[in-house]
N, C-alpha and C positions, 0 to 999 in steps of 0.2 A: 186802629189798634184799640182795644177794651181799654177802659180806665182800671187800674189798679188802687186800691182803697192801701191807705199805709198800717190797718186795723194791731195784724200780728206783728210787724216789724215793730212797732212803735210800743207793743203790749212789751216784748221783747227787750228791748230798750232800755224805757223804763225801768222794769225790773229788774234789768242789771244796775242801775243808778243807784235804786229804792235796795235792794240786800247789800251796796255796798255802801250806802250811809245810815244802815239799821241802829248801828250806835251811836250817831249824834242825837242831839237834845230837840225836844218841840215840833216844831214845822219841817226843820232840817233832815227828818227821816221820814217824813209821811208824805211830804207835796213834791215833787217832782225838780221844780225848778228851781226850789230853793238846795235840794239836793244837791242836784248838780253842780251849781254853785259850791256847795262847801266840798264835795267832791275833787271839783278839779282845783280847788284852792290846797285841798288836804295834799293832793300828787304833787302838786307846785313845792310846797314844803316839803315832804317828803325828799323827794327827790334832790333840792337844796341843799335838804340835812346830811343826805347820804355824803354828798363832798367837802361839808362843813364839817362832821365828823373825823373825818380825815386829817385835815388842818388841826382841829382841837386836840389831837391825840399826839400828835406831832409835838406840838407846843407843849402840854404836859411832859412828853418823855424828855426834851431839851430843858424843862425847867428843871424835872429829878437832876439829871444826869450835872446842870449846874451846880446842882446843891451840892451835890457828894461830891465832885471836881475841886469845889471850892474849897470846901471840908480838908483837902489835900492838899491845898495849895494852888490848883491853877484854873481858869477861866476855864470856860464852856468852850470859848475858840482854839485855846494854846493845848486845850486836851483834845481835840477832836483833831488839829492840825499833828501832835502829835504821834496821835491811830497811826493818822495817813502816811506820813513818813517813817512809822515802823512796821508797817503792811499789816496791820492789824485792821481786818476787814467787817465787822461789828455794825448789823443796824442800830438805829437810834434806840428801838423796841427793847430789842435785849440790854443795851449799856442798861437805859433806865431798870430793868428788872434786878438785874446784878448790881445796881445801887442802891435798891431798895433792898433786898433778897440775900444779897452775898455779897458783903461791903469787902471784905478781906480780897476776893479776886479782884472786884474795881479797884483797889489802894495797890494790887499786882501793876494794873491796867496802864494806873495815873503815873505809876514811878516808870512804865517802859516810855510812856507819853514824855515824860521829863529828861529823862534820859535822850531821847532822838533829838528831843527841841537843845538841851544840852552841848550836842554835836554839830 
């Protein structure tokens, strides 16, 4: 069997490395191996981020949604326990925007919350 030389695979390669770290600094976009390096370090993060984003957003709309809840009278737990018991089916997303956005329907929201825990 012929020997195979790795010439264009590897030209190839490269290249895709080298146009996908064009925007780092110094060495990091011209030499290869340092590329690559900051390369797959960058997808490592990245891709991290994407799940940690998640979580942080989470945790922002439960802290709003505290704040306004409180504002009213009741914890973050005794107003989310009391959604559940009056079939009020509301992601986290929304509460936080209507308590930032449209305080008068959450103060609707919190007194049906009171009301169920009430019963």
């Amino acid at each position: 069997m012929p020997r195979v030389k790795t010439g264009t695979t590897r030209r190839r390669r490269h290249k895709k490395v080298l146009k996908s770290a064009k925007s780092c600094w110094g060495g990091r976009s011209k030499l290869y191996a340092r590329a690559r390096e900051t390369l797959f370090r960058a997808l490592n993060y990245a891709y991290r981020d994407r799940k940690a984003r998640k979580r942080e957003f989470r945790r922002l709309w439960i802290l709003r949604i505290n704040a306004a809840a409180r504002q009213n009278g009741l914890t973050y737990s005794q107003f989310m326990h009391g959604l559940k018991q009056a079939g009020v089916d509301i992601n986290r997303k929304m509460l936080a925007e209507m308590a930032v956005q449209d305080m008068e329907t959450f103060t609707r929201l919190v007194q049906m919350a009171k009301e169920q825990l009430a019963a």
